[in-house]
C-alpha positions as CSV (number, residue, x, y, z in Angstrom):
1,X,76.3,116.1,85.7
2,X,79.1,116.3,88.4
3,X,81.3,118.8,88.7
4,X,85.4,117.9,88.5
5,X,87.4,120.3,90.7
6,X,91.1,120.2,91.0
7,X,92.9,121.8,93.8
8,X,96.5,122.2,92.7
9,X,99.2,122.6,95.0
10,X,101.8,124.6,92.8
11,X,103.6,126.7,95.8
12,X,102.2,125.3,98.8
13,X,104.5,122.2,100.7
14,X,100.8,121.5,102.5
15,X,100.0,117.6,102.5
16,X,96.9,116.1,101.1
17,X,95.5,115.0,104.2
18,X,95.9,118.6,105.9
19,X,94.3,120.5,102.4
20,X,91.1,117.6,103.1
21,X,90.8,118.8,106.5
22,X,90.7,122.4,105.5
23,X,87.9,122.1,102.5
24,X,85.5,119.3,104.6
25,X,85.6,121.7,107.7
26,X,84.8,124.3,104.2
27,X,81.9,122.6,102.6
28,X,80.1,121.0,106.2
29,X,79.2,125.2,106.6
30,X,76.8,124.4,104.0
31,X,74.5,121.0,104.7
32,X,76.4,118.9,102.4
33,X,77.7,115.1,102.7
34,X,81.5,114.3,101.7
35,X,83.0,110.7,100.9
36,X,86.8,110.4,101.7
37,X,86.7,107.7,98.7
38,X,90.6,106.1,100.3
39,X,91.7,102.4,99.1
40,X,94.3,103.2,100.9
41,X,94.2,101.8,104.5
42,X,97.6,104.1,105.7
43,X,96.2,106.7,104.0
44,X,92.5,105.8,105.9
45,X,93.8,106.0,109.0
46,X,95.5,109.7,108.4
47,X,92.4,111.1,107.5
48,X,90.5,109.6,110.5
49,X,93.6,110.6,113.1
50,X,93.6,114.3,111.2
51,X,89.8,114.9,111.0
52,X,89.6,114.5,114.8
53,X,92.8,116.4,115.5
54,X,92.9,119.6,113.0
55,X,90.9,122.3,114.9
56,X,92.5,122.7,118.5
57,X,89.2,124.4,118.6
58,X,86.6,121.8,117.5
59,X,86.9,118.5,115.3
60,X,85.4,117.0,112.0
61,X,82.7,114.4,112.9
62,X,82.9,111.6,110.4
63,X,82.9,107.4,110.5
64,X,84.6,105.1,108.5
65,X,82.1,103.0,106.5
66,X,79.3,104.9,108.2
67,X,76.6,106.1,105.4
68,X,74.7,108.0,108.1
69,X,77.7,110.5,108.9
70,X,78.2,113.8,107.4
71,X,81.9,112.8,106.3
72,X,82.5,109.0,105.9
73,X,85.6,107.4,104.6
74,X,85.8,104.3,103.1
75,X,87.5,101.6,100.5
76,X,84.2,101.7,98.0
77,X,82.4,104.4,96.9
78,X,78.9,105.6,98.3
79,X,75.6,104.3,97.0
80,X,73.7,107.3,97.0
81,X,74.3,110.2,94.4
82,X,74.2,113.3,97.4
83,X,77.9,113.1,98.3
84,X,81.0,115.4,97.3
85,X,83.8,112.6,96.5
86,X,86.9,113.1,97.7
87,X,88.7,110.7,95.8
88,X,92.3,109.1,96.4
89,X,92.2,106.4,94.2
90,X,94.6,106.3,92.1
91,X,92.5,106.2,88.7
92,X,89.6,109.2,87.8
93,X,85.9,108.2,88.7
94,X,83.8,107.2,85.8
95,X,81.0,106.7,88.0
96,X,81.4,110.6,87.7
97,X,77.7,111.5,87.0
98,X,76.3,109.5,90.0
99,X,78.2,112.5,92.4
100,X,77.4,115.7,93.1
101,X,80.9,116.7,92.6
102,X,84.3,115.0,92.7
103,X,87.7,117.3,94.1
104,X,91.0,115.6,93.2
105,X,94.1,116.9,95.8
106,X,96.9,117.3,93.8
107,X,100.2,118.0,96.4
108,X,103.1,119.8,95.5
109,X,105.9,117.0,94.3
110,X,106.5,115.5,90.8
111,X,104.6,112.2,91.2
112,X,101.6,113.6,92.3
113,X,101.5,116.0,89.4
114,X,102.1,113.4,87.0
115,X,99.1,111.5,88.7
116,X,97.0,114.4,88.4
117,X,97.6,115.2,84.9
118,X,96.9,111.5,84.2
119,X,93.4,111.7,85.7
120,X,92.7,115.5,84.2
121,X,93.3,113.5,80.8
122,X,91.0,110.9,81.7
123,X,87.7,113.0,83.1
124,X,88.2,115.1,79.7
125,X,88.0,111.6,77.8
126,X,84.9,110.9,79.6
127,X,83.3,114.3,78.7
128,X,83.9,116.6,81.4
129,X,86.1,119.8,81.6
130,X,87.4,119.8,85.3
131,X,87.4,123.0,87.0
132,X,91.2,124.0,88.4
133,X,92.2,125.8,91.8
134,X,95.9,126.3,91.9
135,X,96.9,127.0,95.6
């Protein structure tokens, strides 16, 4: 079964797309695959600009829509099970047993906490107990 992981903003003014950045270049130390799972076509197009530009030092090789890729963004969730979800849809995954784990970024403002809570409420209806990091 998937794990649920929650990384909670409580202090930190850090943005979404900067906190993504931080935990891909994270995980990709270890050989893992992560899906930016982003309806969101402003939102897409953050990530992609971000991923290339947050290490002055190196950048975070991904695709969008590109299976192959070590870190692929896209409107519609993988087919494969082997991927870490990133998800920014606005709803919890209850394709959550088909991951290898799901992480929900929760930003520091009162809409995106209300969000969060909302999907925290639905993974524990669907059976799992998400794991919380508050940052």
């Amino acid at each position: 079964m998937a794990k649920v992981s929650f990384y909670l903003f409580e202090k930190s003014p850090e943005r979404q797309v900067e906190s993504t950045c931080r935990l891909c270049r994270k995980i990709l130390r270890q050989p893992k695959r992560i899906w930016l799972y982003c309806p969101d076509a402003a939102l897409q197009q953050q990530l992609d600009e971000r991923l290339w530009s947050f290490d002055a030092a190196s950048f975070i090789g991904h695709g969008i829509d590109q299976e192959h890729a070590n870190v692929c963004i896209s409107a519609r969730l993988p087919t494969e099970n082997d991927w870490i979800v990133f998800n920014f849809n606005n709803q919890a995954l209850d394709q959550f047993h088909e991951f290898s784990q799901i992480i929900e970024i929760i930003e520091n403002n009162d809409s995106a906490k209300q969000l969060g809570r909302e999907k925290f409420k639905q993974y524990r209806r669907l059976g799992i107990e998400p794991q919380t990091f508050k940052l």
